[in-house]
N, C-alpha and C positions, 0 to 999 in steps of 0.2 A: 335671689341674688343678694348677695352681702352689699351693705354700704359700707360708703367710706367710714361713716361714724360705726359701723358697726367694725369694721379691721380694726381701727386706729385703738377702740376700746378694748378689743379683746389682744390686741400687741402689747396695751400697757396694764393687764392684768397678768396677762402669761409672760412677758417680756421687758419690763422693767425698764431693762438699761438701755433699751432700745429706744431712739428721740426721734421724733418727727423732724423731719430736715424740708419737707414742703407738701404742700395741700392745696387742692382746689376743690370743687365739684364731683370730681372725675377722675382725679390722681393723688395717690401718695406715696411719699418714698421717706425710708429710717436709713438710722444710720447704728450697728451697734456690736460689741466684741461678745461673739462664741469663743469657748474654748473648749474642743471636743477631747484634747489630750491634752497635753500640759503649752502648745503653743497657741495664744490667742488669735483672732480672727478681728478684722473690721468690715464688716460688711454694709453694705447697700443693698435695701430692697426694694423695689418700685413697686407699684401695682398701677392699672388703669383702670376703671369701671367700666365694661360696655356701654356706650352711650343708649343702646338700641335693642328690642329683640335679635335684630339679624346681625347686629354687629357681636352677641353672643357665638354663633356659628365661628366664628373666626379665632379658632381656638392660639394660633401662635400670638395673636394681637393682644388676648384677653388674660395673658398668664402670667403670675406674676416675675419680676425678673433679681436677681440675686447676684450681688457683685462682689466678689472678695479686693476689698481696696489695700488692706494693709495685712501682711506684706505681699506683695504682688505677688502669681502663681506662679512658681518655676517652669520654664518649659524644657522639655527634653526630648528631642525628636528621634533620639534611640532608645526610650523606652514603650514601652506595650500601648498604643495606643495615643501617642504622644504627638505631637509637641505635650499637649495638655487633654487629660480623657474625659470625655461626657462635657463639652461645653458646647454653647453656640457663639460664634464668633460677634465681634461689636465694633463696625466699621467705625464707629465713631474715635474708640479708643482699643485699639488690638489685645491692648496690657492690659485690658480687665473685658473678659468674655465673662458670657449670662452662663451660672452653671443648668447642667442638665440634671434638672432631679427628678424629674418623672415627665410619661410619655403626653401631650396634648392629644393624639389621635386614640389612643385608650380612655381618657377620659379620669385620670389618674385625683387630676383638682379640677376644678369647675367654678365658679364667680357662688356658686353656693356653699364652697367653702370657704374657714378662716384661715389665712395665712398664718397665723400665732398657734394652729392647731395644723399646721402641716407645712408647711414652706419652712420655717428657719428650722423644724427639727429635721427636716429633709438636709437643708443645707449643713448642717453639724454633722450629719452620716455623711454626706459627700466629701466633706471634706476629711472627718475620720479614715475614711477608703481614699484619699487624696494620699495624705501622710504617708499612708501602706504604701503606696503607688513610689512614693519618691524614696523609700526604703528598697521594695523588692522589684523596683519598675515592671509590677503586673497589677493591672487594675482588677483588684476583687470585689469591686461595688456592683457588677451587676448592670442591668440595664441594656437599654440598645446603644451603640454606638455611634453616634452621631455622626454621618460620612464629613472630609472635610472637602474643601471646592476642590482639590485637584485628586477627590477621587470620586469626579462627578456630583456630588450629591450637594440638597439646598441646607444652606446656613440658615438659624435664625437670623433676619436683621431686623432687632429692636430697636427702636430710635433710646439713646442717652437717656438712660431714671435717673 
């Protein structure tokens, strides 16, 4: 399992412009602009370290989570998959859902991988296939579809990174 010191150094060798916005023991979370096509991003990432062997098991808790803050995700509930495709909802704040970039029950990232070698270049495809989306409103990114509550199915809920 990666530590914290080990994300935080390999985010500010692959990731520059991306700053440490808070840290503990157990937690960290950046702050920093992609730009997958000519419109920039500001993102948020969080991670949390399992505290525990068993608390590894607990794949939605240990993953890390990805917020696009600026400019807020359009939502379109007449297009493919919409309001907004591939997210998990975030009761804390609706206007900024955790994107969906890969599966937890596949096994896709793991607390043995680096976030700087798979999370923000995940999040730059998603959101390249975003753009697509709000062009031809059909999602060609791929992946499972994340059901929303009122078509039965569970939300992530992450607590606020």
């Amino acid at each position: 399992m990666k530590t914290i010191k080990q994300q935080i150094e390999a985010m500010s060798v692959r990731w520059p412009g991306f700053e440490v916005k808070f840290q503990d023991a157990h937690n960290v979370g950046w702050e920093g602009i992609v730009t997958p096509t000519k419109r920039p991003y500001l993102l948020r990432v969080g991670y949390d370290v399992p505290k525990n062997i068993l608390e590894n098991r607990t794949l939605h808790n240990s993953q890390p989570g990805v917020q696009v803050l600026k400019p807020v995700l359009e939502r379109h509930a007449d297009y493919e998959e919409g309001p907004i495709p591939h997210v998990y909802r975030n009761k804390a704040d609706e206007k900024l859902p955790y994107l969906c970039l890969f599966s937890p029950e596949l096994r896709e990232w793991t607390p043995d991988d680096l976030l700087a070698d798979t999370t923000i270049f995940w999040a730059v495809e998603w959101l390249y296939f975003y753009e697509g989306w709000l062009l031809t409103r059909k999602w060609y990114g791929g992946g499972r579809h994340v059901p929303r509550p009122d078509d039965g199915g569970k939300q992530l809920d992450r607590a606020a990174v």
